[in-house]
C-alpha positions in Angstrom: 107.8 83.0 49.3 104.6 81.3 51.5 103.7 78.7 48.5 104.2 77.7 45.8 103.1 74.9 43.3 102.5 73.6 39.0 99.2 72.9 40.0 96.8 75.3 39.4 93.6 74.2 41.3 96.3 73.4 43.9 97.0 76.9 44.2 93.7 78.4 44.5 92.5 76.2 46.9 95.5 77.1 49.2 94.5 80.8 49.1 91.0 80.2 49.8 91.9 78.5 52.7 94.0 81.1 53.5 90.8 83.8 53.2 89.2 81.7 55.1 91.4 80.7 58.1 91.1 82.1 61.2 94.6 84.0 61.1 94.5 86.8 59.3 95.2 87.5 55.5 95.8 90.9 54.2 95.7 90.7 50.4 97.2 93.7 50.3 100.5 92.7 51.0 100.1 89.5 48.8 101.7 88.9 45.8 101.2 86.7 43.4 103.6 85.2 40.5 102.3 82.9 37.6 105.6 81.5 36.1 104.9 81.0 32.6 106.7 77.7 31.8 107.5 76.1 28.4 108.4 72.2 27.7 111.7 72.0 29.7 109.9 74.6 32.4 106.3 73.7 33.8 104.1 76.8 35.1 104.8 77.6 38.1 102.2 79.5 40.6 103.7 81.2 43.6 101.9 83.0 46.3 105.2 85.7 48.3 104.0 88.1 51.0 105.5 91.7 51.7 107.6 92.0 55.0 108.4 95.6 56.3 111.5 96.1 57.6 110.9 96.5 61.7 111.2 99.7 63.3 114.9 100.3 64.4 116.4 97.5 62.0 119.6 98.7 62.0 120.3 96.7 58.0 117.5 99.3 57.2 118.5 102.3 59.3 122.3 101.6 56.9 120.1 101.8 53.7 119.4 105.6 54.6 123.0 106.3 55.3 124.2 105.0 51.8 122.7 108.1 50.0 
């Protein structure tokens, strides 16, 4: 998870300055999460970003043993 937050402007600000930053930002591997919340649990907005396992990870290169 990169961010996360129960305020919604909050939120969209942060990934526009993301867009905008000089690092780069590959939507692609973003994913966003709105946690519908309820009176005990606020909504929730959560920004999480894919990681690829490295080349030569050996936890991955066990995953293709197991089958």
């Amino acid at each position: 998870m990169v961010f996360e937050t129960r305020d919604e402007s909050e939120f969209h600000a942060h990934l526009r300055g993301l867009r905008a930053g000089k690092e780069r930002f590959d939507g692609e591997l973003a994913r966003i999460d709105t946690l519908c919340g309820r009176l005990t649990h606020p909504t929730t907005y959560r920004l999480s970003l894919f990681v690829p396992y490295p080349a030569g990870d050996p936890d991955r290169d066990n995953l293709d043993d197991a089958s």
